[in-house]
C-alpha positions as CSV (number, residue, x, y, z in Angstrom):
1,X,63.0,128.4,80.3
2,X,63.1,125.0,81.8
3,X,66.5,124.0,80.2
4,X,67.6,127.8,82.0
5,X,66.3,126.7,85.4
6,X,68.0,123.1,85.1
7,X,71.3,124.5,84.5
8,X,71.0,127.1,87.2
9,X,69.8,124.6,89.6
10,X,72.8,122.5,88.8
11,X,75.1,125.1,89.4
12,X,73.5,125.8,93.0
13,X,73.4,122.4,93.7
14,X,76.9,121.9,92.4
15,X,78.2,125.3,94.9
16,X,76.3,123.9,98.1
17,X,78.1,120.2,97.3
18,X,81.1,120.8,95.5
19,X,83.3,118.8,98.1
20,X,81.2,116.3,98.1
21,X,81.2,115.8,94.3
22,X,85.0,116.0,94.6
23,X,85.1,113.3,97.2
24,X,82.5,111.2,95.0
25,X,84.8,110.9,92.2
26,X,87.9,110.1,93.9
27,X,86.9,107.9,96.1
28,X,85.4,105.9,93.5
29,X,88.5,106.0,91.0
30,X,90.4,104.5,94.1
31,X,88.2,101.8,94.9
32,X,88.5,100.8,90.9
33,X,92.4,101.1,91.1
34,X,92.6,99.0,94.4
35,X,90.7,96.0,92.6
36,X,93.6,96.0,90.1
37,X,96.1,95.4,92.7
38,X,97.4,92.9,94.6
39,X,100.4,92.6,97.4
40,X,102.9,90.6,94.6
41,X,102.5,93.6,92.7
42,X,104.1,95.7,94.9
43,X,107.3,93.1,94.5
44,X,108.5,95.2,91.6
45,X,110.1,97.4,94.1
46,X,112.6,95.0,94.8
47,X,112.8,93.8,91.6
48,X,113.5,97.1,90.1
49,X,114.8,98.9,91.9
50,X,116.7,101.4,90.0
51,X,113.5,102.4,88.0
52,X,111.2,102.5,91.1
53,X,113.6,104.8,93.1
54,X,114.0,107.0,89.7
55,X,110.0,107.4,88.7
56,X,109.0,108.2,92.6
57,X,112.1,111.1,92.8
58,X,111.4,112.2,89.6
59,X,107.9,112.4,90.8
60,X,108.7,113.6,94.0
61,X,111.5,116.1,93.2
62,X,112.0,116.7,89.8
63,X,108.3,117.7,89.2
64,X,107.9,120.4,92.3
65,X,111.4,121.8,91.3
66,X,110.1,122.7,87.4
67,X,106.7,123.9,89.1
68,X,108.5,126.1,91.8
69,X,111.0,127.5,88.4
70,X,107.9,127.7,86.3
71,X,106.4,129.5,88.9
72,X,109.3,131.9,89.5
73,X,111.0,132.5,86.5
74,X,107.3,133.7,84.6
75,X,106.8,135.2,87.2
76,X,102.8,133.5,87.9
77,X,101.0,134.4,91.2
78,X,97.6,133.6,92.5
79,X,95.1,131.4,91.3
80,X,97.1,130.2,88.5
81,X,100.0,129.6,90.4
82,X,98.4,127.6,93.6
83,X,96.7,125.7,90.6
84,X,100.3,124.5,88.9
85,X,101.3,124.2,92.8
86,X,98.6,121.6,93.2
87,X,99.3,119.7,90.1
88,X,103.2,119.1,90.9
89,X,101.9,118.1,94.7
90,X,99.3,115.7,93.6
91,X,100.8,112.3,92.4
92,X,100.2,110.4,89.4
93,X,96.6,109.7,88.5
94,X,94.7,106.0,88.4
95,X,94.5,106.7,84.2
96,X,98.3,106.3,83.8
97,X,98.4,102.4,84.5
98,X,95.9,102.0,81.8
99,X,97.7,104.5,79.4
100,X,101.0,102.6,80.0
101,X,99.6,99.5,79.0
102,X,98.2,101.4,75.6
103,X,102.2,102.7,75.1
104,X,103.6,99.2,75.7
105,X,105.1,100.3,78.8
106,X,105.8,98.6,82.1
107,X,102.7,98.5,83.6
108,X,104.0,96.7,87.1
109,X,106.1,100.0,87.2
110,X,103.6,102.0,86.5
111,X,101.0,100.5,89.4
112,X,103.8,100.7,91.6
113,X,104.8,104.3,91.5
114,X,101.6,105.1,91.6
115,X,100.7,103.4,94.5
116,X,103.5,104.7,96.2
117,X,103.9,108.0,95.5
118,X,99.8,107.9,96.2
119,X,101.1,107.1,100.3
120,X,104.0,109.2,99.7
121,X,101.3,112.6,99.2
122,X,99.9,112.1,102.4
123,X,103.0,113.7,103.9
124,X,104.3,115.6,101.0
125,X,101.6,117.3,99.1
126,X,101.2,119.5,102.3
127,X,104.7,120.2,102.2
128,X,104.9,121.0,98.4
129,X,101.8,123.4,98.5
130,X,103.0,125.1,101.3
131,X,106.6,125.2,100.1
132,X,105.2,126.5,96.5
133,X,102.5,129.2,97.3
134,X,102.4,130.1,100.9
135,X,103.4,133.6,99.3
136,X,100.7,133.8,97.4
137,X,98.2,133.1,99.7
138,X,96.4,135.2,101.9
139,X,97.9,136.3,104.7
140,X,95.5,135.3,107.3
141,X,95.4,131.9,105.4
142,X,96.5,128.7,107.2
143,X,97.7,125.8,105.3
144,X,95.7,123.3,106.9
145,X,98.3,120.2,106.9
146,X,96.1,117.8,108.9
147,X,93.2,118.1,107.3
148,X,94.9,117.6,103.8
149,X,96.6,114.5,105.3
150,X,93.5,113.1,106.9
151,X,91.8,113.6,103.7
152,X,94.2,111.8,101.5
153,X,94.3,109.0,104.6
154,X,90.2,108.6,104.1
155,X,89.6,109.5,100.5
156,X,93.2,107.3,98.5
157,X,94.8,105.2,101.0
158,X,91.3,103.9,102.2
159,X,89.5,103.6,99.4
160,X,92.3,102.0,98.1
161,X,92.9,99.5,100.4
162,X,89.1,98.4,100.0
163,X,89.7,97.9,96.7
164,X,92.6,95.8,97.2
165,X,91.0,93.8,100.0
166,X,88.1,93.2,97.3
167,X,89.9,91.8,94.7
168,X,91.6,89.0,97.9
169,X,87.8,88.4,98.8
170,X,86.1,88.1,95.6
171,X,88.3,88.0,93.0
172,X,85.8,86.8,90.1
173,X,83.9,90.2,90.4
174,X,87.4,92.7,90.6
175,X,87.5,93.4,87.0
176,X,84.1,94.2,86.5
177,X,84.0,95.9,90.3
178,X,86.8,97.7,89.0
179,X,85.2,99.3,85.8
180,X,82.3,99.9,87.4
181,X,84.2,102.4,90.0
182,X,86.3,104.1,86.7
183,X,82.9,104.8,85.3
184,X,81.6,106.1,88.1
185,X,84.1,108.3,88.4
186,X,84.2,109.7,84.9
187,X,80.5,110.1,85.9
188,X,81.7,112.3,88.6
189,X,83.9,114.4,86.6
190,X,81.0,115.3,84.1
191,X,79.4,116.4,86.8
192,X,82.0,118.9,88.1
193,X,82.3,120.2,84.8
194,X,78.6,121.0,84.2
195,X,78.1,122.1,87.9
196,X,81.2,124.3,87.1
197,X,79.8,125.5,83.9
198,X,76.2,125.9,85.0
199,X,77.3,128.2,87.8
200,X,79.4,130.3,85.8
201,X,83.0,129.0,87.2
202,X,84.7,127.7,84.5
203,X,85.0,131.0,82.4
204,X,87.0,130.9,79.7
205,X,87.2,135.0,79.0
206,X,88.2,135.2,83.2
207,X,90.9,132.6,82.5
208,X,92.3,134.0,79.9
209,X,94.3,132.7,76.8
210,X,97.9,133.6,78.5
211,X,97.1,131.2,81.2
212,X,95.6,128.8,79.1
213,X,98.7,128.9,77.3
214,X,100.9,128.8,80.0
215,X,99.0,125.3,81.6
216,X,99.4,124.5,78.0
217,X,103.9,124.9,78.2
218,X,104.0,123.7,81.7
219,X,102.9,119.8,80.3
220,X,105.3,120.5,77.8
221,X,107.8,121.0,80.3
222,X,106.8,118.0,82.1
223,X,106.6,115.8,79.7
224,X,110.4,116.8,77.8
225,X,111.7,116.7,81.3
226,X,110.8,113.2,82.3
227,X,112.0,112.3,78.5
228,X,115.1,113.7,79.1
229,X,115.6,112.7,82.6
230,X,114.9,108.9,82.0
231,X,116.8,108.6,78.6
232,X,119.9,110.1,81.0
233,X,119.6,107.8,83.9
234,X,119.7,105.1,80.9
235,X,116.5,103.3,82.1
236,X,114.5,100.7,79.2
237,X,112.0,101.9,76.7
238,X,109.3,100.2,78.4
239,X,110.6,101.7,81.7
240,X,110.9,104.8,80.6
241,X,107.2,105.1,79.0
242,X,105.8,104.0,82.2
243,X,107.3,107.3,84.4
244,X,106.4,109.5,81.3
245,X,102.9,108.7,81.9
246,X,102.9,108.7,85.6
247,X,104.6,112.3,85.4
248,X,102.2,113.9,82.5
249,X,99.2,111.9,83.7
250,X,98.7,113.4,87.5
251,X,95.4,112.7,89.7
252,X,93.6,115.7,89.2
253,X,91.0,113.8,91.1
254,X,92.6,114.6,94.0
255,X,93.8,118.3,93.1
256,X,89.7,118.6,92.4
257,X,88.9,117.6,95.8
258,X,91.9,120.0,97.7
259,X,90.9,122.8,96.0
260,X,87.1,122.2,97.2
261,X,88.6,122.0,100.4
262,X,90.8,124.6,100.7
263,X,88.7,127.0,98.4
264,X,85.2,126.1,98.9
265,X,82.9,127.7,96.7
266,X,80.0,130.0,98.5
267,X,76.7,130.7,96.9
268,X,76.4,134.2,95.8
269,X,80.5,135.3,96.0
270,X,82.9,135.3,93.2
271,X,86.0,133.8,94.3
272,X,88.1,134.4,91.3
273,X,91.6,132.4,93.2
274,X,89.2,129.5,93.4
275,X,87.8,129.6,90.1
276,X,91.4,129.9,88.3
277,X,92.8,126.8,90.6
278,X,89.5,125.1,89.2
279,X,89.9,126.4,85.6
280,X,93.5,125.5,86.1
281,X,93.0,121.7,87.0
282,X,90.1,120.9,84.8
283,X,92.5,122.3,81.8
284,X,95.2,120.2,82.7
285,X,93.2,117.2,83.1
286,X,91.7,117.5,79.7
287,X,95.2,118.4,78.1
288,X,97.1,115.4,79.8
289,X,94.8,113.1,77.6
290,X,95.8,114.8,74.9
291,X,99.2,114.6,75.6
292,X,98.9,110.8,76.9
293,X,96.7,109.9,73.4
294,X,99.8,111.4,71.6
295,X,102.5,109.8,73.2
296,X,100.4,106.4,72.9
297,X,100.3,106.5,69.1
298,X,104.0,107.5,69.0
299,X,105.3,104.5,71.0
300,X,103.5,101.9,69.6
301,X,104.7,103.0,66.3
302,X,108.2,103.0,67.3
303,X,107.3,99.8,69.3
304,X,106.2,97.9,65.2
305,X,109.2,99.5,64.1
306,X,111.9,97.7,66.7
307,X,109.5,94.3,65.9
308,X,110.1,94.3,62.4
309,X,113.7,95.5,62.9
310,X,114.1,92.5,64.7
């Protein structure tokens, strides 16, 4: 009986705060990703240009375009499809850097896209969603632009630049700062996921399989396109691995907190567009591990393969 009343007490608490959980989360995993980063590291711009310009507009374009003919050639509506809308608008996650590094990829390249395509959202993640599912939203339902870009202002770019500025200040304590915030953060996503399950949101028989398989294709999708796209623009192994990751690995963080803002969750309703975008994300974010894991064991095998070739 207790263990009954914890769980629904969790999910109440989670429905009356689930913003704020979002928020909690984010704002922590961009505080640990600021205290990795430094001005000089933002250099790599210049000194790469060709696979800077190539990972943000593959980011920028090429993923929104395979979401919008995703989205149109199956056919998908509603939740499902505000939920892929959401994961081509919302740039690469915090997560990537780290699984570059594990895929002996350009890690420099990989901060640096992220960091800029993280700025970049605050204009076009507004655009993308609106440009992606305004159709399948209600009609009465205004895309609230500002808000979205005053959120990612105060909950990325600030958190992020107080990261930043804490690694100038007190550089002896960034690292550890730095872990700290990722755990806390992980911390924050265990508790979206049992608030979600304690409340009865993240239902797997509601979702159902199709959807789950179609989530499943669309990182598929992602993942062959960026292959493809970066082995035809003729860019380095290391290069390449680096905009792989930052294209299959996306900030659901952020996706987690938009959807609590647009589709706030209200004690007693059933909102069942809210709960798929939910279901939607959480799936992702779970399989872009998987895929990340994956593509981490491939490459370093390939990676002792060109060492002893050499």
């Amino acid at each position: 009986m207790t263990e009954i009343m914890t769980g629904v007490n969790m999910g109440t608490l989670y429905i009356e705060h689930e913003y704020w959980f979002a928020v909690f989360q984010l704002v922590l995993a961009m505080l640990g990703m600021g205290a990795t980063l430094s001005p000089k590291d933002f250099r790599e711009v210049l000194l790469e240009p060709k696979a800077v310009s190539s990972g943000s507009l593959i980011q920028l374009l090429l993923v929104p375009l395979v979401a919008y003919a995703f989205i149109s050639v199956l056919g998908i509506v509603g939740g499902l499809a505000i939920g892929i809308a959401l994961i081509a608008a919302i740039p690469g996650g915090t997560t990537s850097n780290i699984f570059t590094h594990f895929a002996r990829g350009n890690v420099a390249l990989s901060i640096t896209i992220t960091a800029l395509t993280t700025m970049v959202c605050l204009v076009s993640t507004p655009l993308i969603l609106e440009m992606l599912v305004a159709q399948y939203l209600p009609g009465d339902f205004v895309m609230p632009r500002v808000q979205i870009m005053k959120e990612i202002a105060l909950t990325l770019l600030l958190p992020l630049a107080l990261g930043m500025a804490f690694l100038r200040l007190l550089p002896q304590s960034a690292e550890a700062f730095s872990k700290w915030c990722v755990r806390g953060s992980l911390l924050g996503i265990v508790m979206i996921l049992v608030g979600s399950s304690s409340s009865g949101r993240l239902n797997i028989e509601a979702f159902g399989t199709i959807n789950m398989l179609l989530i499943s294709l669309l990182i598929l999708v992602l993942a062959l396109v960026s292959w493809f796209a970066c082995r035809g623009l003729g860019l380095s192994a290391t290069n390449a691995s680096a905009i792989d990751m930052e294209v299959v690995v996306r900030n659901v963080n952020l996706g987690l907190m938009l959807k609590a803002s647009l589709f706030p969750a209200v004690i007693g309703q059933v909102d069942q567009v809210g709960d798929t975008v939910l279901f939607s994300l959480l799936l992702y974010g779970g399989l872009q591990m998987l895929i990340a894991l994956g593509f981490i064991v491939w490459r370093r095998r390939q990676y002792r393969r060109e060492l002893a070739c050499t």
